[in-house]
C-alpha positions in Angstrom: 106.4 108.8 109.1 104.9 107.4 112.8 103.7 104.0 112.1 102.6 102.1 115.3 102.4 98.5 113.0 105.4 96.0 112.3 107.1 95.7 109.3 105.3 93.0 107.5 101.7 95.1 107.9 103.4 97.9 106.1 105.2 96.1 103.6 100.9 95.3 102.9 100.2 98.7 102.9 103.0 100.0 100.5 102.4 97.2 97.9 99.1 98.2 97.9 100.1 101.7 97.3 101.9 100.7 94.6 99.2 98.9 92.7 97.1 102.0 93.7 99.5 104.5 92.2 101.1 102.3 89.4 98.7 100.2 88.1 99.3 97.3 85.8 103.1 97.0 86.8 104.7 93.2 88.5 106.0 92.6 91.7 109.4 91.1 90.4 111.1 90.9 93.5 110.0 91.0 97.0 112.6 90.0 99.5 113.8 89.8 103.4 117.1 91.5 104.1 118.2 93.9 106.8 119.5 97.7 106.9 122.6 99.3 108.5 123.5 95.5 109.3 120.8 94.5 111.8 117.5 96.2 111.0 115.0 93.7 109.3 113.9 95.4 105.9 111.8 94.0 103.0 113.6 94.8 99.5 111.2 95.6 96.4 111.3 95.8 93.0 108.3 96.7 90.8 108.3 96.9 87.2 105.8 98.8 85.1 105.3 99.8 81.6 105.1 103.5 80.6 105.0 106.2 78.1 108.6 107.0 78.6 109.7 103.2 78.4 109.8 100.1 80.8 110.3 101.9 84.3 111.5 100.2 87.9 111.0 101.4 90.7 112.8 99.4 93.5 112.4 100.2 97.4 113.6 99.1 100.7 111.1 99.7 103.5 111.6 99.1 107.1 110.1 100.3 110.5 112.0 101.4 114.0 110.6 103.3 117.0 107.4 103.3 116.0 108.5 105.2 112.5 108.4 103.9 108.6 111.2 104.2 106.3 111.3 103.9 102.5 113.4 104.7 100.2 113.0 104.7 96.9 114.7 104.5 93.4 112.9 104.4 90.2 115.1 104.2 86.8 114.7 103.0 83.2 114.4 99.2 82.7 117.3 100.0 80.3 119.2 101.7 82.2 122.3 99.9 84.7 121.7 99.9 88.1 123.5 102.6 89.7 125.7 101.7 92.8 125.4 104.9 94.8 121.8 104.8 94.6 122.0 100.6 96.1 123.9 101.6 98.3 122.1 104.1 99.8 119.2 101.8 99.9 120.5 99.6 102.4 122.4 102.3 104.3 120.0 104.5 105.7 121.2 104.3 109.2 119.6 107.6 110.8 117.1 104.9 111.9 
């Protein structure tokens, strides 16, 4: 969506969404890294505990021409990682 900020003020605004939606759950990884090879991004990963189990819910966020990007994958703690679904985290190169 259009986001006239930089990355690091949205990164603030989509952890606090998370806390907001998902209450109770740990930021267990919060990291630096880049998208389609050149575009800064910051990599999440945010664990809560629900009815259904142990849940993750990872995302990559990052901003270009004035628009926000997120993607997001939420699985099972229990549950492998599934490659596609990385990969199409840090390939989302329409930007």
């Amino acid at each position: 969506h259009t986001y006239s900020g930089t990355l690091a003020q949205y990164y603030a605004i989509d952890i606090k969404s998370l806390k907001s939606h998902y209450p109770g759950g740990d930021l267990a990884v919060s990291q630096d890294t880049t998208v389609c090879g050149y575009h800064p991004a910051k990599y999440i990963s945010y664990g809560l505990d629900t009815s259904a189990g142990p849940l993750i819910i990872e995302q990559m966020i990052t901003v270009n021409n004035s628009v926000a990007y997120v993607v997001t994958y939420v699985r099972l703690a229990s549950e492998a990682s599934d490659p596609a679904a990385r990969q199409s985290m840090t390939t989302m190169c329409g930007i």
